[in-house]
N, C-alpha and C positions, 0 to 999 in steps of 0.2 A: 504494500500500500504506500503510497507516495506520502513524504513527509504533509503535506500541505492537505490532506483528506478528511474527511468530516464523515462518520457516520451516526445516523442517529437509526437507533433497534426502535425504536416506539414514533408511531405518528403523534401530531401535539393532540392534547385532549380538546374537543370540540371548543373552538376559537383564540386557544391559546398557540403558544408559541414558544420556540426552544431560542433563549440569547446570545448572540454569538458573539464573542471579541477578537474581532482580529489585529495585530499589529506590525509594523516592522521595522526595524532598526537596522541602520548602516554608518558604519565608520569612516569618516572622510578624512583622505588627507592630501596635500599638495607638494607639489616639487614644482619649482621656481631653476631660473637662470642663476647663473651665479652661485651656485652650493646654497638657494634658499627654499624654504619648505616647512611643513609645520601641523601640527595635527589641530582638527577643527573639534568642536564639540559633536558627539553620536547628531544624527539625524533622527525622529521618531515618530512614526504616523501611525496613528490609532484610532480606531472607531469600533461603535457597537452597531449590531442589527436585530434584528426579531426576526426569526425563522419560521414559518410555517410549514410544521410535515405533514402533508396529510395524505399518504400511502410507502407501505415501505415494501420493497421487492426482496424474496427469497429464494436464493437458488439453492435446492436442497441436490444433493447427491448421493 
């Protein structure tokens, strides 16, 4: 399963919904002319959403 995969076993109960946080962080840094360069503060983008499940597929074997 791929690091980034989401399963949810249960559908939401009628009107509800399952909360999801996603975020991402990246480390910035620069190099310059002259031997200059320098490490910047992380980047970090985060939000929530509200999932609605409402059928989940099983593959039995």
């Amino acid at each position: 399963m791929p690091a980034c995969a989401i399963t949810y076993r249960r559908s939401s109960e009628a009107g509800g919904s399952y909360g999801l946080k996603a975020s991402v962080t990246w480390e910035v840094d620069w190099t310059g002319s002259g031997d200059t360069g320098g490490d910047l503060p992380d980047g970090v983008f985060e939000t929530t959403y509200d999932v609605t499940v409402q059928e989940i597929q099983t593959v039995v074997r």
